[in-house]
N, C-alpha and C positions, 0 to 999 in steps of 0.2 A: 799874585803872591807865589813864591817860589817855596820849594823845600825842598832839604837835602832828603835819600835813599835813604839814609840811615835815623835823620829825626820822622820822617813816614814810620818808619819799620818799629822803633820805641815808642813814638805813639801810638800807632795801633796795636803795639804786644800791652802796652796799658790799658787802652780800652776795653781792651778782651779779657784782660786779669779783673779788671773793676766790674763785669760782667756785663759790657755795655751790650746792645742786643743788635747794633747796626756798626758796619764798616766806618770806618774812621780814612776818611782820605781828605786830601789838599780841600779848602771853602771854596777852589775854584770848580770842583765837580760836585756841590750838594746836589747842585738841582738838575736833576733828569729832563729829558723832553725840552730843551729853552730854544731860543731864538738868540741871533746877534744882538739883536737890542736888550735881550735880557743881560747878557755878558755885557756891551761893549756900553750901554744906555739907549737911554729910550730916545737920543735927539742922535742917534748914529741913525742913518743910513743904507742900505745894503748897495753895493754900487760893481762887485765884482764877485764868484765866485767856484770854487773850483772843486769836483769832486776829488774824494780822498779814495778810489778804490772803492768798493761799494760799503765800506767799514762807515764814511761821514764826509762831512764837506767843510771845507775851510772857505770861511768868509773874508771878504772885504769891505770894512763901514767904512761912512766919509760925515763927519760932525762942520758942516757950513758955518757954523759959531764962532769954532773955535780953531777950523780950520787942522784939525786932527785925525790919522786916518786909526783904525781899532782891527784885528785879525784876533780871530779867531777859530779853532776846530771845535767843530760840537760830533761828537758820534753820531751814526745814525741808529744805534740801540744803547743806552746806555750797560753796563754791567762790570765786569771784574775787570778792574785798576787791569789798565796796559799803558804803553808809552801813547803819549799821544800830547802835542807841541804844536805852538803858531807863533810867528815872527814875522818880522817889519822889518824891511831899511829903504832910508834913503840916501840913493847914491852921490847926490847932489853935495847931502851935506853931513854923509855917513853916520847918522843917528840913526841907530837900530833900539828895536826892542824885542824881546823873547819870552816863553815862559813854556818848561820842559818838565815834565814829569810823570808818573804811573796816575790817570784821572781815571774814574769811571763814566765820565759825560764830555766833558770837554777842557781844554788849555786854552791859556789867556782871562781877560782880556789883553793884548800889547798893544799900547799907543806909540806915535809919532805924529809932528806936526808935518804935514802932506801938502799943504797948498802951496801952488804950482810946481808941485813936484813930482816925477816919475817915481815909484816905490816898486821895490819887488818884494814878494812877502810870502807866505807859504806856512803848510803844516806836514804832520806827521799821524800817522793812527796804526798801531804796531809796527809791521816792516812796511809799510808805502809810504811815500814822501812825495810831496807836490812842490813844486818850486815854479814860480811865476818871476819873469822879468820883468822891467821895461813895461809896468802897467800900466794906467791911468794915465797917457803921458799924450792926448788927442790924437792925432793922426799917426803918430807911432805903435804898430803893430807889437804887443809883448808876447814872449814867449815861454811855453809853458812845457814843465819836464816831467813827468811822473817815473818813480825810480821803486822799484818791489827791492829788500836785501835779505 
């Protein structure tokens, strides 16, 4: 689920005027401390992963069902809303999916349908940014970028 900067920024200036007693961020950081499978479901996989800087680690699931692959960044502390993003594509058939914003735990879940298909996919957790090629693609070696800004 996405939101804009500025419906974050009104809702939480609300929740705080209504006297709510906890931070108000995107339903995709409730929950502290999770797993891929907690984000992506319980019938994803973990099949690739990458750290994010010692801040968290962006995953890669693989749903054999339904033949979908799921990314995700979880921090490795949860705490105070920073940028933090995880994305899909596939080059094959240029279906991406993304999901970018201030979370206190994690970004995503983003799906694409993956099977037999190479994906590059990646996340973000303040200024570090991981970026993976050319993954899952069997005998094809992918490669992997990490960028600080």
């Amino acid at each position: 689920m996405r939101f804009s900067r500025s419906v974050l920024a009104a809702t939480g200036a609300l929740a705080l005027a209504a006297g709510a007693t906890t931070a108000l961020a995107s339903p995709a950081s409730a929950a502290p401390n999770t797993t891929p499978q907690k984000v992506c479901g319980s019938a994803y996989k973990t099949v690739n992963s990458a750290p994010v800087g010692t801040l968290g680690t962006v995953y890669l699931t693989y749903n054999p069902t339904n033949g979908k692959n799921c990314v995700t960044t979880i921090r490795s502390t949860p705490g105070t809303a920073t940028d933090v993003a995880a994305w899909i594509y596939v080059p094959d058939t240029d279906v991406y999916d993304q999901d970018y914003g201030k979370y206190t735990s994690y970004a995503g879940p983003t799906y694409v349908y993956g099977k037999g298909h190479c994906v590059d996919w990646g996340g973000q957790i303040h200024n570090i940014y991981i970026q993976i090629t050319g993954s899952n693609c069997a005998s094809l070696k992918e490669q992997r970028v990490t960028t600080v800004r």
